[in-house]
C-alpha positions in Angstrom: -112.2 74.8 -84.2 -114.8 75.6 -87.0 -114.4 78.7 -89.2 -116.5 80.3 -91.5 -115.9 80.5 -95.1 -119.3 81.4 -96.5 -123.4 80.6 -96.3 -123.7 76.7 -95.5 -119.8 76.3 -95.6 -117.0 75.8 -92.9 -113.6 74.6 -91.9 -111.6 73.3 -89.7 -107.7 72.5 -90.1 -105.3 70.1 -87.9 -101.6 69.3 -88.5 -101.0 65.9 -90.0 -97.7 64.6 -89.3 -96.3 62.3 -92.4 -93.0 61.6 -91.0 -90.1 62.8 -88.9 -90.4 66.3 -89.5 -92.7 66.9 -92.3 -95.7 67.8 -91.1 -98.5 69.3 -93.0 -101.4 71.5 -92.7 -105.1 69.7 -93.4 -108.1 71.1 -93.7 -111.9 69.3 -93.5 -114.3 71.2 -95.3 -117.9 71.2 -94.0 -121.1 72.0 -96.2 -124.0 72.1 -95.0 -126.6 70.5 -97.8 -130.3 70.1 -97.5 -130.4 66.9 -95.6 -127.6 67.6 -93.3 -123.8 68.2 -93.0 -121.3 66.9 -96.2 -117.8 66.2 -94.3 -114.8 66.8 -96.9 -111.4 65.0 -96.5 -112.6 64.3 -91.9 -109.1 65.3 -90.2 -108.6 63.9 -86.1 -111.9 65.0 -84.9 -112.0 64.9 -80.7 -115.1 65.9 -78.9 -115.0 69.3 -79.0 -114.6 70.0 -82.7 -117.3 67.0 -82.9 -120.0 69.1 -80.8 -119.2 71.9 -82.7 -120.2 69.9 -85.8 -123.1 68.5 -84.3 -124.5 72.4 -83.8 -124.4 73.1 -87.5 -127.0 70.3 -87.9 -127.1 66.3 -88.5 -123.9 64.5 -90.3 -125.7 62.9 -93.1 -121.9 62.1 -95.7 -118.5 61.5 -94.7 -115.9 61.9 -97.7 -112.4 60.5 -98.7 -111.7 62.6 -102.1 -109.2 60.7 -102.4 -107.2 57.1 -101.9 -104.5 59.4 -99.9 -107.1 61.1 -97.2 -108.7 58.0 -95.2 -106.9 58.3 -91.7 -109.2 59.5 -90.0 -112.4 58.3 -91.7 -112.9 55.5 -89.8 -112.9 57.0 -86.5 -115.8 59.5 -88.5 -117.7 56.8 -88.9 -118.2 55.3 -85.6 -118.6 58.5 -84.5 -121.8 59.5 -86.8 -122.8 55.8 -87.6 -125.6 57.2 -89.3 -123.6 58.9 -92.2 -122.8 57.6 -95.9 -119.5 57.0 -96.3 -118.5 57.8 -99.6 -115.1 57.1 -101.3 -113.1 56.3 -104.6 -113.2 52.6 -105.4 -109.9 51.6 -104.8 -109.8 52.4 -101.6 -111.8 49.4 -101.0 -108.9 47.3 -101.9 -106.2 49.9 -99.8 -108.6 50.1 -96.2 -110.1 46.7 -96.1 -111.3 47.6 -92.4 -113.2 50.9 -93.5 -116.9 50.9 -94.3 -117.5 52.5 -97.3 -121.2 52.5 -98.4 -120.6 54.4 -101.5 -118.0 54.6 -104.2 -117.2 57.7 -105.6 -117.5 58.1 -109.5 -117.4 61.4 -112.0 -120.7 62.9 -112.1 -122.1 61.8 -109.4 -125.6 62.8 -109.0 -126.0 62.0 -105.1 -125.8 65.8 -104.0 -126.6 67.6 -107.0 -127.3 70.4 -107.8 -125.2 72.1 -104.7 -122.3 70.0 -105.2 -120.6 69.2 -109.0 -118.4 65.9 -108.7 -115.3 66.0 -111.4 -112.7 63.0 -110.9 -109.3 64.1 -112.1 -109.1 60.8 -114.6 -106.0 59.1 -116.0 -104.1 58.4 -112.3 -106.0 56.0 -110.6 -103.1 55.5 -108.0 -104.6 58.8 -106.3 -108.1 58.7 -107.9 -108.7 61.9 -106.9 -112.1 63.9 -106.9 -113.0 67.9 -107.0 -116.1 69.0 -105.9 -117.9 72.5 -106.8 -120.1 73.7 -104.4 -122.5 76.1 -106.5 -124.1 78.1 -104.2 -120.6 79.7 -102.9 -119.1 79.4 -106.5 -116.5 77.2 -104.3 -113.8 74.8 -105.9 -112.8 72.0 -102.9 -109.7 70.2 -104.0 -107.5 67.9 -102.2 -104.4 67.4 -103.5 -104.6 68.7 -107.0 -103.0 72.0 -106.0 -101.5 73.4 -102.7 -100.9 76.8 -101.9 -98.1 76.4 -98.9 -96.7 79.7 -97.5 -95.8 78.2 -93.8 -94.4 75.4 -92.7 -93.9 72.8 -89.6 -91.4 70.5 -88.6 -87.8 70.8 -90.2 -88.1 69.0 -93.4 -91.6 70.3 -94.7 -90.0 73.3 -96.6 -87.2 71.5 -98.1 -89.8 68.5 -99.1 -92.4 71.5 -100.7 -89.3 73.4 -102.5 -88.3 70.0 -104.1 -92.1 68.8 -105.4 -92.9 72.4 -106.8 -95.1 73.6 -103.7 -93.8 76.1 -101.8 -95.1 79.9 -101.4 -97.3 79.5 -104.2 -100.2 78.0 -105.8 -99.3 74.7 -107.3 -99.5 71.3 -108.2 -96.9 68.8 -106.4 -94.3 67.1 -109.2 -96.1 64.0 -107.3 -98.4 64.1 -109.9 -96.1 63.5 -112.8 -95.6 60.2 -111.1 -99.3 59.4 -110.6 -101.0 60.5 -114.2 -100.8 57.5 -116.4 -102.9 59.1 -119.0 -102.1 62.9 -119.2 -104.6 63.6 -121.6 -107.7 62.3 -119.7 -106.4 64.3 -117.0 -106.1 67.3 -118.2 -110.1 67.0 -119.4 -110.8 66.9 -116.1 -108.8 70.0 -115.2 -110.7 72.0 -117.9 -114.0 70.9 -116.7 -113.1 72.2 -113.2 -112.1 75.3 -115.1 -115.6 75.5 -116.6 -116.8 76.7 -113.8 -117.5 80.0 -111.8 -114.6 79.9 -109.1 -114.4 82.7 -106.2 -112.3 80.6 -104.2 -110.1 77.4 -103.7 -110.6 75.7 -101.1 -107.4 72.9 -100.5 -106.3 70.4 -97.7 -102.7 72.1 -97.8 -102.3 75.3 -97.6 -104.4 78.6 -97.2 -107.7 78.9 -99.3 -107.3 81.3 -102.0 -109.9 83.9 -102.9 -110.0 86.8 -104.3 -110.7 88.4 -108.2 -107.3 86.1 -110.0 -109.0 83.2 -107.9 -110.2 81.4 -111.6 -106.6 82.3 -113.5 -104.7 81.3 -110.5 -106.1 78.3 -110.5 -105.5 77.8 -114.1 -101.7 78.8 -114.2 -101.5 76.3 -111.2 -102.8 73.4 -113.5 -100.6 74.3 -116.7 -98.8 71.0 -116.8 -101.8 69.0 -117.2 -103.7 71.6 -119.5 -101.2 71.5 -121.9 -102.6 67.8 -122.8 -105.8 68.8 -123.0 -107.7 67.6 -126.2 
């Protein structure tokens, strides 16, 4: 069900099962903006979870931060016809079936000034987005880092040991395969950095707060930093 995190800002996690024993955590992150509820990254939502939703006020934006998180948008979207769907452009191409009424690009000015939008250029693969929630001081990633300390299913572990992201704040080697342009990408990651951070809030793994929050995050992004121009 919903938790907490802060003023205008919730959760709710679900198990996503990849494969045959690798299953992994995911998280939807809600905020609640001035015109209604922003849904981050919608996981399988029944009714219950949906009523709960509904409490917290009117879903005005459903959003797929990524061309990797869109299972369950569709199913979203029926269920609050009424909300923007916003997502990367090439997932136009990827989910022919999906409605998307809006595509994602880097600054984008739609829920500003609550919400920053940074896209993590140079691996348009993944195309993925951060957003900043301001008021909470609130980084909301995707898949740019994990922070995995428990596992499901009898292949996750072994999977996160071999990709870099297990027990510890990281980015997935997956993303060595994905960046095209290291450089661009590692601008992005410094712009991120630019801002006040107080927490992380990821699809895998537990949210990490706390006073190293900002340098943690940082030492998690070193292999695309070190590009940076």
């Amino acid at each position: 069900m919903l938790r907490k995190i802060d003023d205008d800002l919730w959760c709710a996690d679900s198990i996503q099962r990849i494969s045959a024993g690798f299953h992994l955590p995911a998280r939807m992150t809600i905020v609640r903006l001035a015109d209604g509820l922003w849904l981050h990254s919608p996981i399988a939502i029944d009714d219950a979870l949906a009523a709960a939703i509904d409490e917290l006020g009117p879903v005005r934006h459903l959003v797929a931060p990524n061309c990797f998180h869109h299972l369950h948008l569709g199913p979203a979207s029926e269920r609050w016809p009424e909300a923007r769907v916003h997502a990367p452009l090439g997932l136009r191409s990827k989910r022919e079936d999906l409605r998307i009424d809006a595509d994602l690009t880097d600054r984008y000015a739609t829920w500003s000034p609550a919400i920053e939008v940074i896209e993590i250029a140079g691996g348009p693969a993944l195309s993925e987005f951060v957003f900043v929630h301001r008021p909470s001081a609130t980084v909301i990633v995707c898949d740019l880092v994990f922070n995995m300390h428990e596992a499901q299913g009898v292949m996750t572990k072994l999977i996160l040991r071999m990709v870099g992201a297990w027990q510890r704040v990281a980015q997935s080697k997956m993303w060595r395969r994905v960046i095209k342009d290291r450089a661009a990408a590692s601008r992005s990651c410094a712009r991120v950095l630019e801002h006040p951070c107080a927490r992380v809030i990821m699809s895998h793994g537990e949210i990490l707060e706390g006073a190293d929050t900002h340098e943690q995050l940082r030492g998690a992004l070193t292999w695309m930093l070190a590009e940076a121009a």
